[in-house]
C-alpha positions as YAML, in Angstrom:
chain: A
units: angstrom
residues:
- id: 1
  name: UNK
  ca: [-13.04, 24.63, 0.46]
- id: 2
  name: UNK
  ca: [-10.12, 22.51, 0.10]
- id: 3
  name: UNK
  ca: [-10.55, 19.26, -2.10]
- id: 4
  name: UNK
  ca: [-10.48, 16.88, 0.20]
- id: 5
  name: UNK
  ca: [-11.86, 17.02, 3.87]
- id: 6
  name: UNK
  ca: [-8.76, 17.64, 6.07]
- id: 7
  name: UNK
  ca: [-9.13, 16.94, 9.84]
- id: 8
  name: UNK
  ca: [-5.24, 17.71, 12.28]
- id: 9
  name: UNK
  ca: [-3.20, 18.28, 9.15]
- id: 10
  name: UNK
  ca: [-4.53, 15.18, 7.71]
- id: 11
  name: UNK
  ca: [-6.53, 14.34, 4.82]
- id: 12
  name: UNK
  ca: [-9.10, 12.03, 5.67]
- id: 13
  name: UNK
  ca: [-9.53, 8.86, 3.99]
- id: 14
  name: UNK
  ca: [-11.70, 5.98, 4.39]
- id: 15
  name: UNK
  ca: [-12.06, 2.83, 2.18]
- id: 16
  name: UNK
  ca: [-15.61, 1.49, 3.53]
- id: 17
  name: UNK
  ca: [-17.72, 1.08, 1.06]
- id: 18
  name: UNK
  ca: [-19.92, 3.98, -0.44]
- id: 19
  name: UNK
  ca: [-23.61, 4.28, 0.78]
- id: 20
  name: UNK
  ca: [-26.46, 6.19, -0.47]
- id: 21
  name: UNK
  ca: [-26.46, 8.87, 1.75]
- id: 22
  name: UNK
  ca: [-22.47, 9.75, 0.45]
- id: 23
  name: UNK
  ca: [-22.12, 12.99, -1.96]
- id: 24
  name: UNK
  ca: [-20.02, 14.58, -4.02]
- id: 25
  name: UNK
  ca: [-17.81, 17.62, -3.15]
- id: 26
  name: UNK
  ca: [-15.48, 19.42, -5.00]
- id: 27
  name: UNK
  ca: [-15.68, 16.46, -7.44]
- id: 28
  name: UNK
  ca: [-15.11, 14.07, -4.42]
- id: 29
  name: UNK
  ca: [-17.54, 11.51, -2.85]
- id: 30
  name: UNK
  ca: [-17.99, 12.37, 0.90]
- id: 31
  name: UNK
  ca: [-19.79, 10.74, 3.47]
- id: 32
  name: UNK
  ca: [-23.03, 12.29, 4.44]
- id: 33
  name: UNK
  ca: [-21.19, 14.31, 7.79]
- id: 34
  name: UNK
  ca: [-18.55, 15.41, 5.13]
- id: 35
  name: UNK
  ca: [-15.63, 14.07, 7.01]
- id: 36
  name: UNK
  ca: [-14.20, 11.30, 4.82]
- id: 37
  name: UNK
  ca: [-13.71, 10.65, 1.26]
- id: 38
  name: UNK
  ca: [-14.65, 7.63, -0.46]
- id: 39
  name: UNK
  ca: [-11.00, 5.79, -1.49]
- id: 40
  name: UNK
  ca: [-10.04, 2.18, -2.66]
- id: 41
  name: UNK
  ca: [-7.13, 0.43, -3.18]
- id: 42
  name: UNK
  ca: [-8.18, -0.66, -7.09]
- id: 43
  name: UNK
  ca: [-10.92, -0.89, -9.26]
- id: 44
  name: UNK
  ca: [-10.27, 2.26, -11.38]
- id: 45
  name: UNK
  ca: [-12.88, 2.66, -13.90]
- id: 46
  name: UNK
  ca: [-12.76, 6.73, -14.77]
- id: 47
  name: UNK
  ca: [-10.81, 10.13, -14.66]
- id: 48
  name: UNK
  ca: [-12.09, 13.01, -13.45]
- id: 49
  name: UNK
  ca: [-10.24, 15.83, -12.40]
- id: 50
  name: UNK
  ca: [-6.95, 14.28, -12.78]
- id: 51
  name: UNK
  ca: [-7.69, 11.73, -10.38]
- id: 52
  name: UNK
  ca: [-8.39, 7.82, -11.06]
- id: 53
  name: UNK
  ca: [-11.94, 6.35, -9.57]
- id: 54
  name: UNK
  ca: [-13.81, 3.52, -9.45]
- id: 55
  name: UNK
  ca: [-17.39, 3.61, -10.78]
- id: 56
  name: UNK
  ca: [-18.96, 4.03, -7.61]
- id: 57
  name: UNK
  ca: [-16.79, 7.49, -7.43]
- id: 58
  name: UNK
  ca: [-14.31, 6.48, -4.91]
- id: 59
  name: UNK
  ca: [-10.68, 7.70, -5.64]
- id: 60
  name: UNK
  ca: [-7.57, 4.90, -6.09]
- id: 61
  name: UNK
  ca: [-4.69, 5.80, -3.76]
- id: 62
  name: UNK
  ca: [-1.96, 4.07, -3.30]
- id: 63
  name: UNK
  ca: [0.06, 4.08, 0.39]
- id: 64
  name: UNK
  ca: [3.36, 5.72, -0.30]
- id: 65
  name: UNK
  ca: [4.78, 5.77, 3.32]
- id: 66
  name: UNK
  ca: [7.67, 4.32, 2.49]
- id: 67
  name: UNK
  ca: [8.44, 6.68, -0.73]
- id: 68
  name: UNK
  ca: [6.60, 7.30, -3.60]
- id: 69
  name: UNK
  ca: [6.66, 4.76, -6.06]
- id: 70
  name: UNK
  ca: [9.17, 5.22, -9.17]
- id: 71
  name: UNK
  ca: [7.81, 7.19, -11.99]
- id: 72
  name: UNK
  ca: [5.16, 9.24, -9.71]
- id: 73
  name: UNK
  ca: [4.38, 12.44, -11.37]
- id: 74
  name: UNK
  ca: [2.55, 15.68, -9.97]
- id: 75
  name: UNK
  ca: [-0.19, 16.18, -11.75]
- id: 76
  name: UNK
  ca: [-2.68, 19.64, -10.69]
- id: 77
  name: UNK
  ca: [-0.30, 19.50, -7.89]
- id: 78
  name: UNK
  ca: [-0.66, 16.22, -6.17]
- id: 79
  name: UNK
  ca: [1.34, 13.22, -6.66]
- id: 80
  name: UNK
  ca: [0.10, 10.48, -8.93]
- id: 81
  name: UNK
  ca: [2.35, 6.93, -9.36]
- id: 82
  name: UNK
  ca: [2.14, 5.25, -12.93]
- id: 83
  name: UNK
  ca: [-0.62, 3.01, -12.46]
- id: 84
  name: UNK
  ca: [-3.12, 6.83, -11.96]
- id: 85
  name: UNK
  ca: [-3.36, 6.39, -8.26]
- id: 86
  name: UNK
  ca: [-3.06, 9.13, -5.60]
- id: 87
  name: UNK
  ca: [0.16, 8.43, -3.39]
- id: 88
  name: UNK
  ca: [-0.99, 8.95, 0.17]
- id: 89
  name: UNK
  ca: [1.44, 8.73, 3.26]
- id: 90
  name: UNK
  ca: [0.78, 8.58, 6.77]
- id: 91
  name: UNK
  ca: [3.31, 10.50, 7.95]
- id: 92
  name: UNK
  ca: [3.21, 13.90, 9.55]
- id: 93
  name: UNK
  ca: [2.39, 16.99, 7.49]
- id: 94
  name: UNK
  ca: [5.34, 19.24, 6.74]
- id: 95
  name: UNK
  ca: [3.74, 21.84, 4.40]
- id: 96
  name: UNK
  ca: [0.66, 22.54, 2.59]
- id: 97
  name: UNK
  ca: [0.14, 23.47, -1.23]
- id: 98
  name: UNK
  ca: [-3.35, 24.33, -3.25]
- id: 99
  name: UNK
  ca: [-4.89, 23.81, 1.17]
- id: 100
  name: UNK
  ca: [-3.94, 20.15, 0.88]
- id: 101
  name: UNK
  ca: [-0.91, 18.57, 3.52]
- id: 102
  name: UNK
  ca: [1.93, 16.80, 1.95]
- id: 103
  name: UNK
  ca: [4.49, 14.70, 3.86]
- id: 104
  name: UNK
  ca: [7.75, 15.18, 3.84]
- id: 105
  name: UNK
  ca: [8.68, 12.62, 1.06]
- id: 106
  name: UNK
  ca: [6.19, 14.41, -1.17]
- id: 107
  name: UNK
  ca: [2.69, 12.40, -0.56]
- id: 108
  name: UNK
  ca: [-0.09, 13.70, 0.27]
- id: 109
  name: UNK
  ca: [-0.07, 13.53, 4.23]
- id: 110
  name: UNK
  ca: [-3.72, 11.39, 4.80]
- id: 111
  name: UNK
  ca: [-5.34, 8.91, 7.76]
- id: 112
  name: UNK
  ca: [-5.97, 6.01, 5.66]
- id: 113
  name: UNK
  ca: [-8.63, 4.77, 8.29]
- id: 114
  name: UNK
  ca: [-5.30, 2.38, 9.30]
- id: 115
  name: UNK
  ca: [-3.12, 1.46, 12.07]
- id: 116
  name: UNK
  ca: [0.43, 1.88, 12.36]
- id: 117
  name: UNK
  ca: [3.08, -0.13, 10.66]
- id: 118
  name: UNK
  ca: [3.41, -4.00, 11.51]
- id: 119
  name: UNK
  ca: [6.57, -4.96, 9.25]
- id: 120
  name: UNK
  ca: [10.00, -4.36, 10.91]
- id: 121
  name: UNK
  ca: [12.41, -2.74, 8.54]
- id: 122
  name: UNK
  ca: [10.05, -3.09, 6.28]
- id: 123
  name: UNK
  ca: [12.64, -1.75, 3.28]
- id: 124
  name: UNK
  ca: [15.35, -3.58, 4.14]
- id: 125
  name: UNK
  ca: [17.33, -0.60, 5.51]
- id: 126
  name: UNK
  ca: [19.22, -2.92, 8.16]
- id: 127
  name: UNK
  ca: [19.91, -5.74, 6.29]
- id: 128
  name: UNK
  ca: [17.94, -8.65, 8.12]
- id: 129
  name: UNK
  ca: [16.77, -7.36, 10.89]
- id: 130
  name: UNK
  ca: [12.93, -8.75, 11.52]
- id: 131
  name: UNK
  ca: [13.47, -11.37, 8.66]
- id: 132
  name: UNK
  ca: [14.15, -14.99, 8.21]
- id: 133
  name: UNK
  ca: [15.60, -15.66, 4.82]
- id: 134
  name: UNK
  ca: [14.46, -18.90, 3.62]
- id: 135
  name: UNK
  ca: [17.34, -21.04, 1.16]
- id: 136
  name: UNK
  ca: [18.27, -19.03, -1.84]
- id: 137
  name: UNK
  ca: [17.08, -15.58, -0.20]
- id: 138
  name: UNK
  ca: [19.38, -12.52, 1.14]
- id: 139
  name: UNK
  ca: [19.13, -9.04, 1.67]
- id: 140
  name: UNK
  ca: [21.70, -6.37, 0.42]
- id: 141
  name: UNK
  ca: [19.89, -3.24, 1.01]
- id: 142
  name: UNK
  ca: [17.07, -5.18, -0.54]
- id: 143
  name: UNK
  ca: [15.38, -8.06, -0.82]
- id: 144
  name: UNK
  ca: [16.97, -10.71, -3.43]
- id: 145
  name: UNK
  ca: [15.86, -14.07, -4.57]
- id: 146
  name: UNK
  ca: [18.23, -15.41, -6.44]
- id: 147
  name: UNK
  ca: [17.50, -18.47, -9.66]
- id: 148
  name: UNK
  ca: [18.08, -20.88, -6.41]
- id: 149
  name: UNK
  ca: [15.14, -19.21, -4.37]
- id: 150
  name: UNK
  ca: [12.11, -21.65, -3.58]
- id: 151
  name: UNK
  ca: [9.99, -21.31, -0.53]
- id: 152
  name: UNK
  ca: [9.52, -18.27, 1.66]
- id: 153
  name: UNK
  ca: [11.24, -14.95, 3.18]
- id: 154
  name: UNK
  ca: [9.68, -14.65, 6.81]
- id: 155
  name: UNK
  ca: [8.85, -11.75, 8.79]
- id: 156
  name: UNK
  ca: [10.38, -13.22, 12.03]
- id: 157
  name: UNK
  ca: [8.43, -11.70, 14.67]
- id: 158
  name: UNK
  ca: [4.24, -12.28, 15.15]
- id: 159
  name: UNK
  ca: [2.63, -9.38, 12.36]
- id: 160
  name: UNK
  ca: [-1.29, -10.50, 11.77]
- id: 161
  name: UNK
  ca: [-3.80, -12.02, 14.22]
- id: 162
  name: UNK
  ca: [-6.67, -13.84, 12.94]
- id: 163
  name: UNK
  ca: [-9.38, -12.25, 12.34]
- id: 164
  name: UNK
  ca: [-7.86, -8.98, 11.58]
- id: 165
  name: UNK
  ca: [-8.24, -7.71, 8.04]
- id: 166
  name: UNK
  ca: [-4.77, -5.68, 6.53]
- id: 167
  name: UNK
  ca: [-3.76, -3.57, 4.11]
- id: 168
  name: UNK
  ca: [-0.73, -4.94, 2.61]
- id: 169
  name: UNK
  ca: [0.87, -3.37, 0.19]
- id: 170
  name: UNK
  ca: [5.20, -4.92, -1.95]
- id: 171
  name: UNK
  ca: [6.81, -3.81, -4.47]
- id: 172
  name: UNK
  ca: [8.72, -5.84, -6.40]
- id: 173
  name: UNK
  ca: [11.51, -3.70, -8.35]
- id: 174
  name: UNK
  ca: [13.32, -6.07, -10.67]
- id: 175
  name: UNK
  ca: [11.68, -9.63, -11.94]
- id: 176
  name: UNK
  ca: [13.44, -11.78, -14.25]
- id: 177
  name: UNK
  ca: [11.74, -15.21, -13.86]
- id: 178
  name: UNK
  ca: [9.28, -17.41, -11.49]
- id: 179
  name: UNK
  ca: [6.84, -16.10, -9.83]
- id: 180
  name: UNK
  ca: [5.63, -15.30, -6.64]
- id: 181
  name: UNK
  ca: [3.02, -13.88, -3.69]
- id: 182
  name: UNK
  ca: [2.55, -11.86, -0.23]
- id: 183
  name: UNK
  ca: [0.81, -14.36, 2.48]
- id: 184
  name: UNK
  ca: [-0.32, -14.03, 5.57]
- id: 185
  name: UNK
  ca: [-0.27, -17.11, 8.52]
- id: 186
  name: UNK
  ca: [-2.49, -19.67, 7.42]
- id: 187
  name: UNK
  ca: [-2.26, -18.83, 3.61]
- id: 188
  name: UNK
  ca: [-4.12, -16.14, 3.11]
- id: 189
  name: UNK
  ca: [-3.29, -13.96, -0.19]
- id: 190
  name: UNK
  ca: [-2.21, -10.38, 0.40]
- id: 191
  name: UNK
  ca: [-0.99, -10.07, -2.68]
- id: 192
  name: UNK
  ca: [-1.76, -13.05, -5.31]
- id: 193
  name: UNK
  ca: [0.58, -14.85, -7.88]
- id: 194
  name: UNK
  ca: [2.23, -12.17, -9.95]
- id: 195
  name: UNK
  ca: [4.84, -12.64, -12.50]
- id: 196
  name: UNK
  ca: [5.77, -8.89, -13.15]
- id: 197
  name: UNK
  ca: [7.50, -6.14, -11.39]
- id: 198
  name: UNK
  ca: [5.46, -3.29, -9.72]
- id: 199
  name: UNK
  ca: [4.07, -2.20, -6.29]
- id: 200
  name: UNK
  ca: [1.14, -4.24, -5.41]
- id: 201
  name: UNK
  ca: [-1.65, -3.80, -2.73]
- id: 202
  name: UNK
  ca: [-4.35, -5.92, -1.52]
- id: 203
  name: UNK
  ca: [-6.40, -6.15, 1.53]
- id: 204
  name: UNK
  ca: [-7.05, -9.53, 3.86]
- id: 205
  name: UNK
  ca: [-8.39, -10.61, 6.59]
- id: 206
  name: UNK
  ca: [-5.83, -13.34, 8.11]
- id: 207
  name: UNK
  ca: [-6.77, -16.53, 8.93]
- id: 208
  name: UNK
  ca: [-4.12, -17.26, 11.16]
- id: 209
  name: UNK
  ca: [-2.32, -15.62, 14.54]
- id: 210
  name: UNK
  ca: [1.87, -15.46, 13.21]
- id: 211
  name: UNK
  ca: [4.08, -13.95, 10.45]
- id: 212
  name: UNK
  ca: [4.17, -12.97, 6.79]
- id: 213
  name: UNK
  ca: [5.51, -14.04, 3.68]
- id: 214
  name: UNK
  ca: [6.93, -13.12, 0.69]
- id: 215
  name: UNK
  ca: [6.65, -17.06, -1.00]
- id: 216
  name: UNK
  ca: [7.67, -18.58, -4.61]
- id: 217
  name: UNK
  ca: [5.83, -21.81, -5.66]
- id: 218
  name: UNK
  ca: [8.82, -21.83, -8.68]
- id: 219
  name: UNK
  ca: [12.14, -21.16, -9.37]
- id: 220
  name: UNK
  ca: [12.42, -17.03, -8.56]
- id: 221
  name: UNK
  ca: [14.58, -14.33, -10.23]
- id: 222
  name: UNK
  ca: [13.70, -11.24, -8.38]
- id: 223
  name: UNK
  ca: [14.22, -8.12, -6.22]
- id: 224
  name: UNK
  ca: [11.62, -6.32, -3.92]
- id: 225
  name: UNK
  ca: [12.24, -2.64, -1.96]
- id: 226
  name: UNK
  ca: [9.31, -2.59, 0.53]
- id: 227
  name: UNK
  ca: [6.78, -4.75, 2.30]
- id: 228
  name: UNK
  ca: [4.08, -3.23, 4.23]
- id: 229
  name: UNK
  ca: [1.04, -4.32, 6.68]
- id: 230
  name: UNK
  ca: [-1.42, -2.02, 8.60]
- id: 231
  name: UNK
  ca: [-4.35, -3.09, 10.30]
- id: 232
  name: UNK
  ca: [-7.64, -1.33, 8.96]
- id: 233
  name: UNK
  ca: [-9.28, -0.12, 11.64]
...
């Protein structure tokens, strides 16, 4: 039996809360039909197996579409970034190792319970295509705010409707000084006020119909490689 429940080359995910009738298989918390496993975002609490968990027994992934974040090692063969969370990607699967898919950048291949991608060029691949740069703000093959950067970077086209909750997940590479956050339309925090480098997640349910932003109440030194939004369906 393969550790986690794999349905069209996919392991299957879900992050809705745990219920009574969930069990553990393999050392994994399963819904009662045994076709998801229990996963959250953050909250990890324990180890077991190699894998980071909250208390409840769900297991803390991390969405590495977009690459797998810096310092990710294997560990009992699947791919674990620095903060001790799985790195899941919902791209196709291109192989399979220990009966478990893995994309081709190296995550584990998984349906997150989540739509596709909303953010165009996301990573900043072509330059600023699908942004807005607010003053102080440019792109050169990733996102820079520079000691003059106050305000927001805009996701140009419409990304969340209200009433829709999102996975959102940046990662901030380099920080010097400032600080800063991930909104949605109407204000909502993705991601809250950090001061740090790091890849962030958070999910939120968006206010607002309109765009994103990444948004600096202060003076920003800083550098960020990916910004992602999914609807969780």
């Amino acid at each position: 039996m393969s550790l986690f429940p794999i349905l069209a080359d996919k392991v299957q995910l879900s992050t809705v809360a745990p219920v009574a009738t969930d069990a553990f298989v393999c050392g994994i918390l399963r819904d009662a039909s045994n076709a998801v496993a229990r996963v959250a975002l953050a909250g990890g609490a324990q180890v077991s197996n190699g894998l980071l968990r909250t208390a409840l027994g769900q297991v803390i992934y991390v969405d590495a579409t977009a690459g797998l974040p810096a310092g990710t090692q294997f560990i009992n063969g699947l791919p674990i970034s620095p903060a001790g969370a799985l790195c899941c990607s919902s791209g196709a699967a291109v192989s399979y190792t220990n009966g478990i898919p893995f994309a081709a950048n190296g995550a584990v291949a998984a349906d997150m319970g989540l739509g596709p991608e909303l953010v165009t060029n996301g990573n900043f691949a072509a330059g600023s295509t699908g942004w807005t740069p607010g003053a102080g703000w440019s792109i050169t093959s990733k996102l820079i705010a520079t000691a003059a950067a106050v305000g927001t970077f805009t996701q140009s086209g419409p990304v969340v409707t209200a009433g829709q909750t999102y996975q959102a997940s940046i990662t901030c590479d380099s920080f010097t000084s400032g600080g800063w956050k991930l909104l949605t339309e109407g204000g909502a925090n993705a991601v809250g006020d950090q001061v740090a480098a790091g890849t962030f997640n958070g999910t939120v349910t968006s206010p607002s119909t309109g765009s994103i932003y990444v948004w600096s109440n202060v003076v920003l030194t800083a550098s960020f490689t990916n910004v992602s939004f999914r609807k969780v369906l």
